[in-house]
C-alpha positions in Angstrom: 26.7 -16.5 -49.7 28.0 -19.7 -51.3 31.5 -18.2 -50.4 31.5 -18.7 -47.0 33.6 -21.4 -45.2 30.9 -23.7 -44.1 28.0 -23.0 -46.4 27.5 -26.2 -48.1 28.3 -28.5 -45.4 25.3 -26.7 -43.5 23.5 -26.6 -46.7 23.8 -30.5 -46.9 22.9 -31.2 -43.2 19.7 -29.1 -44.2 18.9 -31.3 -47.3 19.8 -34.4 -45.8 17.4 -33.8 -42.6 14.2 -33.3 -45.0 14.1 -37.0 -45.5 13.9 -37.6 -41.5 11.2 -35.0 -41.4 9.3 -36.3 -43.1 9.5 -40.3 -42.0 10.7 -41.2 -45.8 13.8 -42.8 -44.0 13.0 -46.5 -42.6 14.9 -48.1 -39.8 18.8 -49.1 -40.9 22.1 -48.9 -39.5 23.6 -46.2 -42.1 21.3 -43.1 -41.9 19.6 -41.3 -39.1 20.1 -41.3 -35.4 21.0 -44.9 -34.7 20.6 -45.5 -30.7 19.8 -48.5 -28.6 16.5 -47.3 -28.4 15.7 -46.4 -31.8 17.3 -49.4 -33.7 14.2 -51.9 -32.7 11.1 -50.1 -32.2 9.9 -48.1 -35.4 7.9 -45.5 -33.3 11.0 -43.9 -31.6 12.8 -44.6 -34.9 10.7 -42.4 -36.5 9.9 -40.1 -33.8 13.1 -39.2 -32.8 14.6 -39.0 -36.3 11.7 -36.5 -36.8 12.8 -34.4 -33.9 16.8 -34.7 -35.1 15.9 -33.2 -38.7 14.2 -30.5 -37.4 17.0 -29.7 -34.7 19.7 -30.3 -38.1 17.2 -27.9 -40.0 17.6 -25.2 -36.9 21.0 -25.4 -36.5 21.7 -25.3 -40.5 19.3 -22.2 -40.4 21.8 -20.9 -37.6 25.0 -21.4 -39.4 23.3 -19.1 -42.2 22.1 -16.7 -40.5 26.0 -15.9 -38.8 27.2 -16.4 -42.5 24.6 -13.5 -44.1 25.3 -11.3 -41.4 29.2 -11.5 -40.7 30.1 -13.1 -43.7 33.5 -14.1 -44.1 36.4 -12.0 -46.0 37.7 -12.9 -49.3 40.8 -15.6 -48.8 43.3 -12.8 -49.3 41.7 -10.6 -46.4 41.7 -13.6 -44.0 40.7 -13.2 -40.1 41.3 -15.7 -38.2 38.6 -14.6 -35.4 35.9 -14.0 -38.3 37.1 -17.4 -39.5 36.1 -19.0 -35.7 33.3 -17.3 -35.6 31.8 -19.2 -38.8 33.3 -22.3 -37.4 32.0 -21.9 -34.0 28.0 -21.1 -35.6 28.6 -24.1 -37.5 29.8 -26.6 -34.7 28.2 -25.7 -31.8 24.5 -25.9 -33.1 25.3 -28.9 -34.9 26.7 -30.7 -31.7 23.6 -29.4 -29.5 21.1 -30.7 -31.9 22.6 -34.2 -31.5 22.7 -34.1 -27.9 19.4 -32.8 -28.0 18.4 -35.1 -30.4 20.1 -38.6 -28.3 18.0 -37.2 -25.1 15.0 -36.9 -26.7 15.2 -40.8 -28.2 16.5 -41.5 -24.6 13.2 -40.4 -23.4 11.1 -41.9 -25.3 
C-alpha cells in the first residue's frame, strides 16, 4: 500500500486534519482554513476548521480506498490511465472538501 503514487501525501492530509478535529489548532494565518470569515471570530474558526478536517479525513479515506482496490503497477509495468486514476481519487476529493469546506465557513 505505501507504494502507491499518492499514499503519503493523503496519508499526511489525514494526520494533519486530526488537529482541526479536534479544535487543538487556535486562530493564525499559517494553518487551517483561513477566510474572511474565519480569521476574526473564533467560533467559525473553530467550527469550520472542524468540518474541513473531517472533509480532509473523507477524502484521504477516498484516495485509499482507490489505492487498495486498483492499486498501482510496479514503475516498470507503468499505465498511464491506472496512473490518472490514482491521481484523479487523489485530487478531486481533495479539491471538493475545500470548496465544501469555504461554503460551509461562508455560511456560517
Amino acid at each position: 500500500m505505501t507504494r502507491q503514487p499518492f499514499f503519503f501525501p493523503a496519508f499526511l492530509i489525514g494526520i494533519a486534519a486530526i488537529p482541526l478535529i479536534l479544535g487543538l489548532v487556535p486562530r493564525n494565518r499559517t494553518y487551517g482554513f483561513r477566510t474572511s470569515k474565519t480569521l476574526p471570530d473564533d467560533g467559525v474558526w473553530y467550527r469550520s476548521n472542524r468540518f474541513g478536517g473531517w472533509a480532509l479525513i473523507f477524502s484521504s479515506v477516498i484516495y485509499l480506498m482507490v489505492a487498495k482496490i486498483c492499486p498501482a503497477l510496479k514503475p516498470r509495468d507503468a499505465n498511464f490511465s491506472l496512473w490518472l486514476l490514482h491521481l484523479g481519487a487523489f485530487v478531486l476529493p481533495l479539491i471538493a472538501s475545500v470548496i465544501l469546506t469555504l461554503r460551509y465557513a461562508r455560511n456560517l
